[in-house]
VOROMI-231335 format. One record per residue (C-alpha): residue in one letter; y, x, z. Coordinates in steps of 0.05 Angstrom, whole numbers, plus 5000, padded with zeros to 4 digits. Each point is the difference from the previous one (the first is absolute). Layout:
<atom><r>A</r><north>Y</north><east>X</east><up>Z</up></atom>
...
This chain:
<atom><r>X</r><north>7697</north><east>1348</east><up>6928</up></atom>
<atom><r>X</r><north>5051</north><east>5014</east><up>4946</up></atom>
<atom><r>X</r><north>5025</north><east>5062</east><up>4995</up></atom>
<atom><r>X</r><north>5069</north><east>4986</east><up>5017</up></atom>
<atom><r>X</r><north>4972</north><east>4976</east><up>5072</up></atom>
<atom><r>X</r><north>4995</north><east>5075</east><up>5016</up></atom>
<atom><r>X</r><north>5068</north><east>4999</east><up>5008</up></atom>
<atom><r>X</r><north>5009</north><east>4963</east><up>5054</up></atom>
<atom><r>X</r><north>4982</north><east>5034</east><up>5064</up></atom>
<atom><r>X</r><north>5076</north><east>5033</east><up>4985</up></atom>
<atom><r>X</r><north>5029</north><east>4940</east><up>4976</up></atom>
<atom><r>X</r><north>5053</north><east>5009</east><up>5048</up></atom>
<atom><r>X</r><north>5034</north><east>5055</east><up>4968</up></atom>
<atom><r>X</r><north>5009</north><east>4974</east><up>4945</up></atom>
<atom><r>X</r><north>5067</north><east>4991</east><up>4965</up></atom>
<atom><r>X</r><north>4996</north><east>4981</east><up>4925</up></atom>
<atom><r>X</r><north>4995</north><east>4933</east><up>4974</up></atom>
<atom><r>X</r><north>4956</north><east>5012</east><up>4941</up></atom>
<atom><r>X</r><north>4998</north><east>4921</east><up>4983</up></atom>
<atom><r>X</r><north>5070</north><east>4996</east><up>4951</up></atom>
<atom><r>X</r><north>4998</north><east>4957</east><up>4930</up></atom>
<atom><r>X</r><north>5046</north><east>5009</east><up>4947</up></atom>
<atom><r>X</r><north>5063</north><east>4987</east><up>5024</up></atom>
<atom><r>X</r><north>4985</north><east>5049</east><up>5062</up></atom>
<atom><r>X</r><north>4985</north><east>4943</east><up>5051</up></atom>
<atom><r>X</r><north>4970</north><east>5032</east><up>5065</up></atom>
<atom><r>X</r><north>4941</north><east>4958</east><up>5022</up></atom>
<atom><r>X</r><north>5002</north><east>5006</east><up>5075</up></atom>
<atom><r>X</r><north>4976</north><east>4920</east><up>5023</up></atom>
<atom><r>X</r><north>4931</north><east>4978</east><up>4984</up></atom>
<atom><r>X</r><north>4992</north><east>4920</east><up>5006</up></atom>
<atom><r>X</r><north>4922</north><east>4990</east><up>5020</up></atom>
<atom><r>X</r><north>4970</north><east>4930</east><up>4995</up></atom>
<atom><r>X</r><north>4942</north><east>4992</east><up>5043</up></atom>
<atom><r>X</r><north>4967</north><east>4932</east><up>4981</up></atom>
<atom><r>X</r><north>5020</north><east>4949</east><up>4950</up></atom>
<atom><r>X</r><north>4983</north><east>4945</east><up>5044</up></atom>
<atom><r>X</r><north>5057</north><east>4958</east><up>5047</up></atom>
<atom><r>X</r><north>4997</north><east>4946</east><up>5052</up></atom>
<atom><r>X</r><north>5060</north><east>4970</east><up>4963</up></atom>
<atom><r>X</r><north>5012</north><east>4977</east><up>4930</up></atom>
<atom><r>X</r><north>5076</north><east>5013</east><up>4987</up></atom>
<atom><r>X</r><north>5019</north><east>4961</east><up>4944</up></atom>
<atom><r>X</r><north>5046</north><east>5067</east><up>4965</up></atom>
<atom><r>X</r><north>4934</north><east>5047</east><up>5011</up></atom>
<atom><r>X</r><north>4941</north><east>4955</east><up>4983</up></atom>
<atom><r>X</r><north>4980</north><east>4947</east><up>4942</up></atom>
<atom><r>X</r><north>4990</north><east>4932</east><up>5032</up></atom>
<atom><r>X</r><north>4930</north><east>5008</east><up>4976</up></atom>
<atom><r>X</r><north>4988</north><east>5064</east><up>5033</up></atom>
<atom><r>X</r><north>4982</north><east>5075</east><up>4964</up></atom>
<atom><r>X</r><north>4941</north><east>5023</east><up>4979</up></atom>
<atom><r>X</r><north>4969</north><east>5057</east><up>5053</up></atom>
<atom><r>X</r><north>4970</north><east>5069</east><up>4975</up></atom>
<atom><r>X</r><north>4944</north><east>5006</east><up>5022</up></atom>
<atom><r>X</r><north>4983</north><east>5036</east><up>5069</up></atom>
<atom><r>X</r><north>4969</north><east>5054</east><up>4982</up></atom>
<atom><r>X</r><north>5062</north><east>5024</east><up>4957</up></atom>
<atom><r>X</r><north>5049</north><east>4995</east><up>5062</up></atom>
<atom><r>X</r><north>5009</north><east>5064</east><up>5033</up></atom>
<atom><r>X</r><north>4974</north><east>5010</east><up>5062</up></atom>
<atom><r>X</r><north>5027</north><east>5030</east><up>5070</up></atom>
<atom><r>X</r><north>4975</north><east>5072</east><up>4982</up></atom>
<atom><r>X</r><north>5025</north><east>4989</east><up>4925</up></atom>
<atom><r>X</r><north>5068</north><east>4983</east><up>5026</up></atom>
<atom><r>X</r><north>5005</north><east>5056</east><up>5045</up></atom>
<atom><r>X</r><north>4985</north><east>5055</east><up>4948</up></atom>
<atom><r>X</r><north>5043</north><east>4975</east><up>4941</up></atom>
<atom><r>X</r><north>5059</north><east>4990</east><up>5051</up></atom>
<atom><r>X</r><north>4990</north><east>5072</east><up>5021</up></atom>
<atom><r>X</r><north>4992</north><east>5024</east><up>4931</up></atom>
<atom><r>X</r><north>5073</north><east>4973</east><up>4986</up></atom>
<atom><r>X</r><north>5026</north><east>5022</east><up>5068</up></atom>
<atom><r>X</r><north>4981</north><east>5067</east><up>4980</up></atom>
<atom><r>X</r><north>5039</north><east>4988</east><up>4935</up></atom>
<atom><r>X</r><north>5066</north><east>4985</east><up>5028</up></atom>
<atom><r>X</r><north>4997</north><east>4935</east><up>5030</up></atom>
<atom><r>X</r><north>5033</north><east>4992</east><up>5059</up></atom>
<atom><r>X</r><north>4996</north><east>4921</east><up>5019</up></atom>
<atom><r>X</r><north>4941</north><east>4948</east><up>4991</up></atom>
<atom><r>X</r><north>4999</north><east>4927</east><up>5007</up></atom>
<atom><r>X</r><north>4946</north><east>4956</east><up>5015</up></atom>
<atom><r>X</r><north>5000</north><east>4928</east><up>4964</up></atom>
<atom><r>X</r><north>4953</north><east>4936</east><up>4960</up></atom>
<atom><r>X</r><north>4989</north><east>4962</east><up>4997</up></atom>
<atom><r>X</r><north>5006</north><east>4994</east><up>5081</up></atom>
<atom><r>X</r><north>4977</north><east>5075</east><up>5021</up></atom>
<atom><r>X</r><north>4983</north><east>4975</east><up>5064</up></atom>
<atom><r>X</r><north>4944</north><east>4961</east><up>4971</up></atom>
<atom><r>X</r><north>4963</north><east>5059</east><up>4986</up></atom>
<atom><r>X</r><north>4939</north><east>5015</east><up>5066</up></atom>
<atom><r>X</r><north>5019</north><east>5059</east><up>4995</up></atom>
<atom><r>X</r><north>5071</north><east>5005</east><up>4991</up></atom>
<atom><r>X</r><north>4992</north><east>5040</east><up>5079</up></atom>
<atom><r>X</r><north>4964</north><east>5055</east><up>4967</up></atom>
<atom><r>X</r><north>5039</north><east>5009</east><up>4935</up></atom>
<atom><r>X</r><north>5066</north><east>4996</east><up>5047</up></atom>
<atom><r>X</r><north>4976</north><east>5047</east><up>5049</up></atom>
<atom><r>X</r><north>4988</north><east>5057</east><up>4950</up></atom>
<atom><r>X</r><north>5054</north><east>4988</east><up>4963</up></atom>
<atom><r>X</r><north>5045</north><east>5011</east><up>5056</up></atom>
<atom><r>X</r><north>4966</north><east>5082</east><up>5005</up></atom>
<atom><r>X</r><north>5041</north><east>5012</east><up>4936</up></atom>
<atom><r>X</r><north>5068</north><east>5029</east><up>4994</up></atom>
<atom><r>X</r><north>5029</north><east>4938</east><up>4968</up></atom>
<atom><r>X</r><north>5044</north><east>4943</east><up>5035</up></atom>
<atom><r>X</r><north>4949</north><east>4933</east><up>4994</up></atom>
<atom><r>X</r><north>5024</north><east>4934</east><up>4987</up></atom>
<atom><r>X</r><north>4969</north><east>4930</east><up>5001</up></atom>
<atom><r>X</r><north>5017</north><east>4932</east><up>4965</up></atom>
<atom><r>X</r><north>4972</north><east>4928</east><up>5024</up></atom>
<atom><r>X</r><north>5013</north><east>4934</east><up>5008</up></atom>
<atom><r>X</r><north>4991</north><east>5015</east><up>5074</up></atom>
<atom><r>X</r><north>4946</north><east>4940</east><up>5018</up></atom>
<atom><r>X</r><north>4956</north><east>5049</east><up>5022</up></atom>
<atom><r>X</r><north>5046</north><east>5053</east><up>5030</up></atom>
<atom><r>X</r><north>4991</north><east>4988</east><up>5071</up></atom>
<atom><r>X</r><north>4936</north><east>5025</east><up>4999</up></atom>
<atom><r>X</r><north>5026</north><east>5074</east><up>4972</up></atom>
<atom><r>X</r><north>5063</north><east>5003</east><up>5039</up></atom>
<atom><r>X</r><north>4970</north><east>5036</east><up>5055</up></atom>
<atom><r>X</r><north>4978</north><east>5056</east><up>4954</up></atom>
<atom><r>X</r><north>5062</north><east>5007</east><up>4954</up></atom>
<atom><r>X</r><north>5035</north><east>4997</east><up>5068</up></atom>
<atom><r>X</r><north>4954</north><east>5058</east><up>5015</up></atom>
<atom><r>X</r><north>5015</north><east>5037</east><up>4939</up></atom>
<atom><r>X</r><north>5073</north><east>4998</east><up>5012</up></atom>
<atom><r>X</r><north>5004</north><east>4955</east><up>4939</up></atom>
<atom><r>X</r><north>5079</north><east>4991</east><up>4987</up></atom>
<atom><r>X</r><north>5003</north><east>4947</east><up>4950</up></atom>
<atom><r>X</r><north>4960</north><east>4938</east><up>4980</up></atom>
<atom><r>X</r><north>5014</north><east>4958</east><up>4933</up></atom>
<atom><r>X</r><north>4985</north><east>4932</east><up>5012</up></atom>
<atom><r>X</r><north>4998</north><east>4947</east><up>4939</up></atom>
<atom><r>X</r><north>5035</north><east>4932</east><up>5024</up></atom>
<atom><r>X</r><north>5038</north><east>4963</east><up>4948</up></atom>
<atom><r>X</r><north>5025</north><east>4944</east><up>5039</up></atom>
<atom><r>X</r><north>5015</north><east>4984</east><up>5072</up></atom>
<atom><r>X</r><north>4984</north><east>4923</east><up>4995</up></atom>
<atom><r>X</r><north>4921</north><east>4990</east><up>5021</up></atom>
<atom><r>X</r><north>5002</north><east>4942</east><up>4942</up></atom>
<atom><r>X</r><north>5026</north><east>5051</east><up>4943</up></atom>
<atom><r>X</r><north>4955</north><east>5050</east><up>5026</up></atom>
<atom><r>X</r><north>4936</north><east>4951</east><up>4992</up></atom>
<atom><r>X</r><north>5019</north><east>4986</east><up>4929</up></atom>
<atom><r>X</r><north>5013</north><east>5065</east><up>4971</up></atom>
<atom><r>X</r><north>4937</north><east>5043</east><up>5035</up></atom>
<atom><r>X</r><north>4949</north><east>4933</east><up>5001</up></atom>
<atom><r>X</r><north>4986</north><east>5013</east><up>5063</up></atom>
<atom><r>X</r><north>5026</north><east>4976</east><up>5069</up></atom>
<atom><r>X</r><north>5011</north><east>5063</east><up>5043</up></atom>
<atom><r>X</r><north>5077</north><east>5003</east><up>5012</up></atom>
<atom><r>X</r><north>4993</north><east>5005</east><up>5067</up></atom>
<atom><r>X</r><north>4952</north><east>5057</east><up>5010</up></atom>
<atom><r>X</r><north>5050</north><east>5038</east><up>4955</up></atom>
<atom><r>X</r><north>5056</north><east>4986</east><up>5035</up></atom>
<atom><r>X</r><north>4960</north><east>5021</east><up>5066</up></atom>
<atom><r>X</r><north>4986</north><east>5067</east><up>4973</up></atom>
<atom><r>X</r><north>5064</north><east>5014</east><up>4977</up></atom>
<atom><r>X</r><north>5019</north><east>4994</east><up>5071</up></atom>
<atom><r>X</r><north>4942</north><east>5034</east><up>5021</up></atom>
<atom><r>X</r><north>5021</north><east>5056</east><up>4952</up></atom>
<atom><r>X</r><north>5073</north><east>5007</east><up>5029</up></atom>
<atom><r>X</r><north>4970</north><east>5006</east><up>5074</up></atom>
<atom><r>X</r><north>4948</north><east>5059</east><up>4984</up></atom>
<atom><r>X</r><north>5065</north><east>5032</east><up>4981</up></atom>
<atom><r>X</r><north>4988</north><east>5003</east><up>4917</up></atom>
<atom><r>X</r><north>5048</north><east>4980</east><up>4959</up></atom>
<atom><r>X</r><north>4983</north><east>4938</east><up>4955</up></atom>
<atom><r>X</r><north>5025</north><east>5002</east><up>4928</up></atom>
<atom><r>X</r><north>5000</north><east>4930</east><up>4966</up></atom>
<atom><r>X</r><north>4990</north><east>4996</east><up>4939</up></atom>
<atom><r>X</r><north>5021</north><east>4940</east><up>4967</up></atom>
<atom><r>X</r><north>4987</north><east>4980</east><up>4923</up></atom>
<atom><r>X</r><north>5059</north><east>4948</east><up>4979</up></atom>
<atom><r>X</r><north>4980</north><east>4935</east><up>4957</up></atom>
<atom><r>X</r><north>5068</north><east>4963</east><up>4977</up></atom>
<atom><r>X</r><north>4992</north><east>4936</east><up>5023</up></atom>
<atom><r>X</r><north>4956</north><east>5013</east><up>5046</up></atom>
<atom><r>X</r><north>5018</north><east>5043</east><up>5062</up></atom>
<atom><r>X</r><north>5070</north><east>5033</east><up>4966</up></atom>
<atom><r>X</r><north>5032</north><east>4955</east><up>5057</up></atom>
<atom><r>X</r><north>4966</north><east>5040</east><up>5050</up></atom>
<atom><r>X</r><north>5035</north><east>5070</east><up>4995</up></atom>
<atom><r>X</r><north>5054</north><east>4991</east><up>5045</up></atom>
<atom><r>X</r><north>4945</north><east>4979</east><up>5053</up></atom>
<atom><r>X</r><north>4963</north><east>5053</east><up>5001</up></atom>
<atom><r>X</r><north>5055</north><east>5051</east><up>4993</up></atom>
<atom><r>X</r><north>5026</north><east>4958</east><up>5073</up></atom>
<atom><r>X</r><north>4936</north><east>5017</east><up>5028</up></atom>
<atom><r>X</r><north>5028</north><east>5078</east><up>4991</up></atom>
<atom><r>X</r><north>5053</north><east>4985</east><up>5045</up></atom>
<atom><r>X</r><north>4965</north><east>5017</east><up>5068</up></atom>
<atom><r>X</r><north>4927</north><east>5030</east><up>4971</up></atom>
<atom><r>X</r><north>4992</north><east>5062</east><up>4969</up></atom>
<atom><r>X</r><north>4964</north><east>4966</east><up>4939</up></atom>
<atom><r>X</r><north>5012</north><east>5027</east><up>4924</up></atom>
<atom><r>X</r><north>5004</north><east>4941</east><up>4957</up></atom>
<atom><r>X</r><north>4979</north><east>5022</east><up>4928</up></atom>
<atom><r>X</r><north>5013</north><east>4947</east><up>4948</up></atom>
<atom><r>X</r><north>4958</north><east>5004</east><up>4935</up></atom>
<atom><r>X</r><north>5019</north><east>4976</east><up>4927</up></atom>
<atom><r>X</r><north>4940</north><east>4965</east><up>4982</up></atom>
<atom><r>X</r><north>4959</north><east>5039</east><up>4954</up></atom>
<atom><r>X</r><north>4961</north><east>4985</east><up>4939</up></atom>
<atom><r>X</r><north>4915</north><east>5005</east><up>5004</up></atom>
<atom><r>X</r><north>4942</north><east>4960</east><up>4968</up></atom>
<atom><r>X</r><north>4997</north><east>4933</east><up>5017</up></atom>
<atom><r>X</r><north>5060</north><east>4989</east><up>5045</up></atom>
<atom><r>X</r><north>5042</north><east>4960</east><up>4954</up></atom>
<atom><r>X</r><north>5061</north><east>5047</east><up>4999</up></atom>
<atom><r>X</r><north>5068</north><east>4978</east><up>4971</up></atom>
<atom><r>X</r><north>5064</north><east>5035</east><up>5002</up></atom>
<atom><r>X</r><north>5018</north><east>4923</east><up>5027</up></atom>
<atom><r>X</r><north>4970</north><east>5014</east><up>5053</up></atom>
<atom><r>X</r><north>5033</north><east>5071</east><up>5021</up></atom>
<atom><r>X</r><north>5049</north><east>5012</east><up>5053</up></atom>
<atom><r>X</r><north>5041</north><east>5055</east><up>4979</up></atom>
<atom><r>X</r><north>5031</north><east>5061</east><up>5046</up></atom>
<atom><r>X</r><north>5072</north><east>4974</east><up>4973</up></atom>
<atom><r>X</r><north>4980</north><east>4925</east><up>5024</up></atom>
<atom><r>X</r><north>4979</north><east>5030</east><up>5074</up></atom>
<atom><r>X</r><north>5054</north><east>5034</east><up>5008</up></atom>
<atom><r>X</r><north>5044</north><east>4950</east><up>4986</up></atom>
<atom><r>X</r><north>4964</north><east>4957</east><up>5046</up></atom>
<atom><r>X</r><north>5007</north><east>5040</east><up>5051</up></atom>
<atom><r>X</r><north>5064</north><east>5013</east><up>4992</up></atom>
<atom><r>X</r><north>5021</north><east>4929</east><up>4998</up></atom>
<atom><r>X</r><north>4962</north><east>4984</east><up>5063</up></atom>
<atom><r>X</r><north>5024</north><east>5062</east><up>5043</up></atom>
<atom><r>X</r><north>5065</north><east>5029</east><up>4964</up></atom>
<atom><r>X</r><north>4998</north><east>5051</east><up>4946</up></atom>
<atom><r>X</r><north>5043</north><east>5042</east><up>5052</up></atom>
<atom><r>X</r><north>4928</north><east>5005</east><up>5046</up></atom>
<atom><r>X</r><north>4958</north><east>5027</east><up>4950</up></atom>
<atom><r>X</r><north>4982</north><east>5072</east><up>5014</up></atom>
<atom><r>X</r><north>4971</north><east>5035</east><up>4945</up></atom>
<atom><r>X</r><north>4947</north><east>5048</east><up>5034</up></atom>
<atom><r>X</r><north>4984</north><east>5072</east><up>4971</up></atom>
<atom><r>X</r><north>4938</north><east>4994</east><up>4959</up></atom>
<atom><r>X</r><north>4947</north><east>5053</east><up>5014</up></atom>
<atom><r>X</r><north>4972</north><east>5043</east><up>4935</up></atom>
<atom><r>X</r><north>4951</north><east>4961</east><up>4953</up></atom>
<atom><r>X</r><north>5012</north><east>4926</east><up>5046</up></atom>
<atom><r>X</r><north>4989</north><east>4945</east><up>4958</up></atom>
<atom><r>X</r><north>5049</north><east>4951</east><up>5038</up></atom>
<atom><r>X</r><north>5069</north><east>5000</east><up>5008</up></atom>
<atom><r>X</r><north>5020</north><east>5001</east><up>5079</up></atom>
<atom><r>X</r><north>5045</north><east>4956</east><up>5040</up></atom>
<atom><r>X</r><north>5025</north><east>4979</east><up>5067</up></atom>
<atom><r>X</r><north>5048</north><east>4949</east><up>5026</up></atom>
<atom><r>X</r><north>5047</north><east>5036</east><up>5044</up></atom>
<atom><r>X</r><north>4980</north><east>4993</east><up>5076</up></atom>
<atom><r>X</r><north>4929</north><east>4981</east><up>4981</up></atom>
<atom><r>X</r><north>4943</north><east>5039</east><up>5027</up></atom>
<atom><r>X</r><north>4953</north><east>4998</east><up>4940</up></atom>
<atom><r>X</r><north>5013</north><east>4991</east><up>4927</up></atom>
<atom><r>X</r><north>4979</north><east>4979</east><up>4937</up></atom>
<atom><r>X</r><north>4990</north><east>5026</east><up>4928</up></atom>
<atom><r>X</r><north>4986</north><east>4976</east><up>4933</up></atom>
<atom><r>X</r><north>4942</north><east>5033</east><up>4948</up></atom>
<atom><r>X</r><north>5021</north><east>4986</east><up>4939</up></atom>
<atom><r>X</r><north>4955</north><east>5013</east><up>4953</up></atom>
<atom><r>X</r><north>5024</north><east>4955</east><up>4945</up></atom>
<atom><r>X</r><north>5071</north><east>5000</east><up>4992</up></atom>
<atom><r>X</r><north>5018</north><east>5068</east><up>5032</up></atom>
<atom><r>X</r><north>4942</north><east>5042</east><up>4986</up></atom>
<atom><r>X</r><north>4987</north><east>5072</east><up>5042</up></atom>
<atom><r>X</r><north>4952</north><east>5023</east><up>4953</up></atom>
<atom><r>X</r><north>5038</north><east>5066</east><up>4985</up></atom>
<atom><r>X</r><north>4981</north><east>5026</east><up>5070</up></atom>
<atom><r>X</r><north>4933</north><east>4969</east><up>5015</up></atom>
<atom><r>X</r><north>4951</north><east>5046</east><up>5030</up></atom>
<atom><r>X</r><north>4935</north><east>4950</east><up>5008</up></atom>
<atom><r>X</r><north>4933</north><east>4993</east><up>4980</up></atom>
<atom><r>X</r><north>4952</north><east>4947</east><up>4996</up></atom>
<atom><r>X</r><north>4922</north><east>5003</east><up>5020</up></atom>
<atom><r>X</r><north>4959</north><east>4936</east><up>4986</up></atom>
<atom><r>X</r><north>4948</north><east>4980</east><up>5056</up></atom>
<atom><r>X</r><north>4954</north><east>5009</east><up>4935</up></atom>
<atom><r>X</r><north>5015</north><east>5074</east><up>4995</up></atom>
<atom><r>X</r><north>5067</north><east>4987</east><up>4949</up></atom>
<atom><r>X</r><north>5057</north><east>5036</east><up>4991</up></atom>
<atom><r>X</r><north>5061</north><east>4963</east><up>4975</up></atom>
<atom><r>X</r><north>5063</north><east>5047</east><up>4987</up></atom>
<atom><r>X</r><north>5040</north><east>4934</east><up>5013</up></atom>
<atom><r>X</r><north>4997</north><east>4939</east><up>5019</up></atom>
<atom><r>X</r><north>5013</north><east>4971</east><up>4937</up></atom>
<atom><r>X</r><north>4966</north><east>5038</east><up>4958</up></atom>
<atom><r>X</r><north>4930</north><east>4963</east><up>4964</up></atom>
<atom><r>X</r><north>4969</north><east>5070</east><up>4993</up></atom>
<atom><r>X</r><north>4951</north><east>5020</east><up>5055</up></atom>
<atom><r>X</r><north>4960</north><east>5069</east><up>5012</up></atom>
<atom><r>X</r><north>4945</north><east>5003</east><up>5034</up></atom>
<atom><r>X</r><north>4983</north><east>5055</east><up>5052</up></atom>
<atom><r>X</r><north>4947</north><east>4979</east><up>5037</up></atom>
<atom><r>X</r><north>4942</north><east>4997</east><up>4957</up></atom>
<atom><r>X</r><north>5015</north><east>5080</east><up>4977</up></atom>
<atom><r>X</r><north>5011</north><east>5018</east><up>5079</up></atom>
<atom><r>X</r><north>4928</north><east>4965</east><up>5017</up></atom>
<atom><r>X</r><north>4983</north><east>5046</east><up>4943</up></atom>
<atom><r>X</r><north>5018</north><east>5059</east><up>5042</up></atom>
<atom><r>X</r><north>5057</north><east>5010</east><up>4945</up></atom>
<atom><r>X</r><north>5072</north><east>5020</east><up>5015</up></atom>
<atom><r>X</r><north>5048</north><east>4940</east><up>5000</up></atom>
<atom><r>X</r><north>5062</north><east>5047</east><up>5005</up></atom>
<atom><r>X</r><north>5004</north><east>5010</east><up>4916</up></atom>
<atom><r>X</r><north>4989</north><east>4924</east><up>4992</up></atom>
<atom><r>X</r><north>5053</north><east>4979</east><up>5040</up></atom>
<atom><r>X</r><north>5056</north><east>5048</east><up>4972</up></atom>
<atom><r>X</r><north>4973</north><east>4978</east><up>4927</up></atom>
<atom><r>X</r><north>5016</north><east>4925</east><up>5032</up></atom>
<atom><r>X</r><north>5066</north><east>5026</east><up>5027</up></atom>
<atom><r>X</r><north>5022</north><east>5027</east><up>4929</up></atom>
<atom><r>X</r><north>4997</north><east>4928</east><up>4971</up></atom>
<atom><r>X</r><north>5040</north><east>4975</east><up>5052</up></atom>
<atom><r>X</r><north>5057</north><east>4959</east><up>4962</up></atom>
<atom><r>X</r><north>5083</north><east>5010</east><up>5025</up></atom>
<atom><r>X</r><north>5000</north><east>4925</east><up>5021</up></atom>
<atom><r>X</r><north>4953</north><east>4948</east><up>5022</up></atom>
<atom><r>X</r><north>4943</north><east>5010</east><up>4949</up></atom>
<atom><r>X</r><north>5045</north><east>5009</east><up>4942</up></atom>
<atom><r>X</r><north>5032</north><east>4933</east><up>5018</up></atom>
<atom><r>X</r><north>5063</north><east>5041</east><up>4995</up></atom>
<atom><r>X</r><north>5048</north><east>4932</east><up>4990</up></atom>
<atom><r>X</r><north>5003</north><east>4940</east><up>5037</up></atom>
<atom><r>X</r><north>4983</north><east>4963</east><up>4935</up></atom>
<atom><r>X</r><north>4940</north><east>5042</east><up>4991</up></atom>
<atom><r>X</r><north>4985</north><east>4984</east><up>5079</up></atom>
<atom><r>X</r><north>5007</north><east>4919</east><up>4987</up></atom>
<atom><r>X</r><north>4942</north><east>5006</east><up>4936</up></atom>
<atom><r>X</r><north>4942</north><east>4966</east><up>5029</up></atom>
<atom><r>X</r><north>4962</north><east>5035</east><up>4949</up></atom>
<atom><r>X</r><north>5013</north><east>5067</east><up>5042</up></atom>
<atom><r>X</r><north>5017</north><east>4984</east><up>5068</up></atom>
<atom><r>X</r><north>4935</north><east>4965</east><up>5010</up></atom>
<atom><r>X</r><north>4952</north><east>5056</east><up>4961</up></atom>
<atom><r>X</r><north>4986</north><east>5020</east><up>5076</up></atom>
<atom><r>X</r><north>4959</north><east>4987</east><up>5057</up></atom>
<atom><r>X</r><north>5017</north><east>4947</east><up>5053</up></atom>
<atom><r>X</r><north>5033</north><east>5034</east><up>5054</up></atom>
<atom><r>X</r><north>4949</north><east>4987</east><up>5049</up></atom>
<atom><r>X</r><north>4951</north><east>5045</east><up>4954</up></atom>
<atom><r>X</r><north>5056</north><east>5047</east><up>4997</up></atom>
<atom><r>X</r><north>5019</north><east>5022</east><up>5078</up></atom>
<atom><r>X</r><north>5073</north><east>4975</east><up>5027</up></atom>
């Protein structure tokens, strides 16, 4: 093993972040995509004509997975997250959760939920507190038309599923104008009596998923949707926790809430803390960014992956891959020199 992996066995002591770019970001999250493959086909995260797989044998496997994420534990990260892809594709997505849980890091999980009945059990298990769950639409029509495929209901099931065992469901919701923007106040009614987090998304910009700033729904156009719909005067602004990307919410006298990420008109980039690993073994110092450094062909070397991914960290731009203005972010020329977010991880 690397050298760095000697480290570990006191892991637990440790206190510095060693993972800091240039403008003295602390690294603490690591965002792990586990397979590249999903059982939906979201228009926002996938060309119509599909993405191109890497090949198997340059995916990393259970064992892989588990030694890089330790390697960065022992770094200085502190929280993990486990997406696709849908991680819960993956055979052995039991294993790779199992041991990831025996590190001293908080571990998180995105899906679209169609298969989340079957893990419930164990995340229950695991005293899992959180679950983010993709759903962009409560109508089982909308749903069939923006995924291309016709499992509404099983969501919708395991989003209930998800409140009973006890673990809070996060929904994450990408907004399309003209498409489900008349859904907000919907789902932010469904917050009245469940403790569900309703996270809306501006719709980001990846290869092959047609992006327009037409299309965007902005944090300023939210709010004021909300505020129309349930008075200005309800609104609670929530305290933000360090390095969140969204911007938190209530309506007064509900139980849950709702937030909004965004990452296009109100960038957080100044205090973002997260790193990206490929299921091919990539890191990505953001998500926009169209550089990618590979770690896992020197760690099956039996090389140390530490120095490579600090040398990533120091080219890590101030803002969204350089994209530093929103004009910059609207040139198709840039905002598309990147993966499709499916190849990425959520």
């Amino acid at each position: 093993m690397p050298n760095e992996l000697e480290t570990i066995s006191t892991v637990e002591s440790k206190s510095v972040n060693n993972l800091t770019d240039s403008f003295n970001r602390e690294h603490s999250y690591l965002r792990i995509s586990l397979i590249e493959k999903c059982n939906l086909r979201c228009t926002y995260c996938m060309p119509a004509e599909g993405v191109t797989l890497s090949p198997p044998d340059s995916i990393m496997s259970a064992t892989e997975v588990l030694e890089i994420a330790k390697t960065f534990v022992a770094s200085g990260v502190t929280k993990i997250r486990l997406t696709g892809g849908e991680p819960l594709l993956r055979k052995d997505f039991e294993t790779i959760y199992n041991g990831l849980t025996k590190l001293p890091a908080e571990i998180g999980i995105t899906t679209n939920a169609v298969l989340l009945d079957k893990y419930l059990p164990l995340f229950k298990e695991k005293e899992m507190k959180s679950i983010n769950i993709s759903l962009d639409t409560l109508s089982k029509k909308k749903f069939h038309e923006i995924t291309r495929r016709d499992q509404f209901d099983r969501v919708m099931n395991n989003i209930y599923a998800t409140l009973n065992a006890g673990i809070q469901p996060r929904i994450n919701v990408v907004l399309l104008r003209d498409f489900n923007e008349n859904e907000i106040n919907d789902f932010i009614e469904l917050t009245k009596d469940m403790p569900l987090i309703i996270r809306f998304i501006e719709f980001m910009p990846f290869e092959g998923n047609e992006w327009k700033t037409e299309k965007l729904v902005s944090l300023a156009s939210i709010l004021q949707n909300v505020g129309e719909h349930f008075g200005g005067a309800n609104i609670e602004r929530i305290q933000d926790k360090p390095n969140d990307t969204s911007k938190n919410y209530r309506i007064k006298g509900f139980n849950g809430s709702f937030s909004v990420i965004s990452t296009v008109t109100n960038p957080f980039c100044d205090s973002c803390n997260r790193i990206r690993l490929t299921a091919n073994g990539t890191i990505k110092n953001c998500l926009f960014s169209d550089g990618e450094v590979n770690i896992l062909e020197p760690f099956r070397k039996n090389e140390a992956i530490m120095p490579i991914v600090k040398m990533a960290l120091g080219e890590k731009h101030k803002m969204r891959g350089g994209m530093d203005t929103l004009e910059q972010f609207s040139d198709p020329k840039k905002n598309q020199a990147n993966r499709s977010m499916i190849l990425i991880g959520g």
